[in-house]
C-alpha positions in Angstrom: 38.6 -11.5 8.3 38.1 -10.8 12.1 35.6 -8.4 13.1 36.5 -4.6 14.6 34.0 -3.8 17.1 33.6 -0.1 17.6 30.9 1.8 19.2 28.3 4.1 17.9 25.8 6.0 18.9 22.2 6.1 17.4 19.8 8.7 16.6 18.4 8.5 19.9 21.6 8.8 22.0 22.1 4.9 22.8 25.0 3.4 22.3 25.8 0.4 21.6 28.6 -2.0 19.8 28.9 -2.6 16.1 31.2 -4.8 14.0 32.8 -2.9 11.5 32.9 -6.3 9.1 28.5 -5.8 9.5 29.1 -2.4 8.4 31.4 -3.4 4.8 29.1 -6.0 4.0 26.9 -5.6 0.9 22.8 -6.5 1.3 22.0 -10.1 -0.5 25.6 -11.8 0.3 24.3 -12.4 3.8 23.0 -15.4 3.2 24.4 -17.3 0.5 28.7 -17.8 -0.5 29.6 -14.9 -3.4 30.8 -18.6 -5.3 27.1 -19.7 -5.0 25.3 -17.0 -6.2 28.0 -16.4 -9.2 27.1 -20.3 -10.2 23.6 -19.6 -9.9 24.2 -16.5 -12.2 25.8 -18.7 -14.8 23.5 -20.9 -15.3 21.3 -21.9 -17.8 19.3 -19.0 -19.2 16.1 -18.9 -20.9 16.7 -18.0 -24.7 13.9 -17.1 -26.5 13.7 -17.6 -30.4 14.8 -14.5 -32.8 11.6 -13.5 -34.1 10.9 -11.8 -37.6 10.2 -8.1 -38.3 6.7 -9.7 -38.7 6.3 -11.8 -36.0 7.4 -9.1 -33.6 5.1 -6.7 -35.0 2.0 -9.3 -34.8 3.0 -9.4 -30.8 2.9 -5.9 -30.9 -0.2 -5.6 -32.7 -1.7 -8.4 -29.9 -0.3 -7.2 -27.2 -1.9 -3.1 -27.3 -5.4 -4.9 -28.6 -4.8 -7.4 -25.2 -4.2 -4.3 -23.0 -6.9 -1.8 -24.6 -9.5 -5.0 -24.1 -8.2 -5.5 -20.3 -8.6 -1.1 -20.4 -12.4 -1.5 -21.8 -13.1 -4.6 -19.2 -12.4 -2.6 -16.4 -14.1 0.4 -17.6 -17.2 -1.2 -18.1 -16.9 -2.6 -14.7 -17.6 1.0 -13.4 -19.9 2.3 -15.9 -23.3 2.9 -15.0 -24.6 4.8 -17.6 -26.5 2.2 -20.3 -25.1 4.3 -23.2 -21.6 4.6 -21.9 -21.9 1.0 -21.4 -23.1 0.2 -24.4 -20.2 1.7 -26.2 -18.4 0.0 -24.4 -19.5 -3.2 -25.0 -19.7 -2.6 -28.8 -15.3 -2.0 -28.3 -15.4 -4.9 -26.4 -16.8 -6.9 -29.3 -14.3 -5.0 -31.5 -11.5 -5.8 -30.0 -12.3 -9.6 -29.7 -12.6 -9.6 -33.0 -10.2 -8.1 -33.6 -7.8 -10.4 -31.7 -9.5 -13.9 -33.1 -8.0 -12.4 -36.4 -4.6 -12.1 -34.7 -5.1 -15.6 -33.9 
């Protein structure tokens, strides 16, 4: 396809000649062949395994204790207050436990 070259003027009242093929193109096909990237799109996939109604709901059960523990960390980061701290420590210790019996 041959470019049309037109001209524009910008925001700022400078003009100045622009291909109209520049204009069509789509971001991200710039660079690589529309062939190439539909191959790389193809390709192999990671697959991961079907998992029971169990299994996903011990990932579940791991994954909120994971995030409430990263929740408490960071709270007791900041906590300057020795009871406030100590709470927090004591659901720190909780939810290790609680996640070795995940384990």
């Amino acid at each position: 396809m041959q470019a049309v070259w037109y001209w524009c003027r910008s925001h700022v009242g400078e003009s100045r000649r622009v291909s109209r093929y520049d204009k069509r193109m789509a971001r991200g096909w710039e660079s690589k062949s529309v062939e190439q990237q539909q191959a790389e799109n193809l390709g192999p996939r990671k697959t991961q395994k079907a998992l029971s109604p169990e299994q996903k709901a011990k990932a579940g059960r791991k994954q909120a204790l994971q995030l409430a523990r990263s929740q408490v960390i960071q709270q007791l980061q900041s906590a300057h207050h020795p009871r406030h701290r100590q709470m927090l420590e004591k659901a720190l210790a909780d939810l290790n436990e609680r996640l070795a019996q995940l384990d």
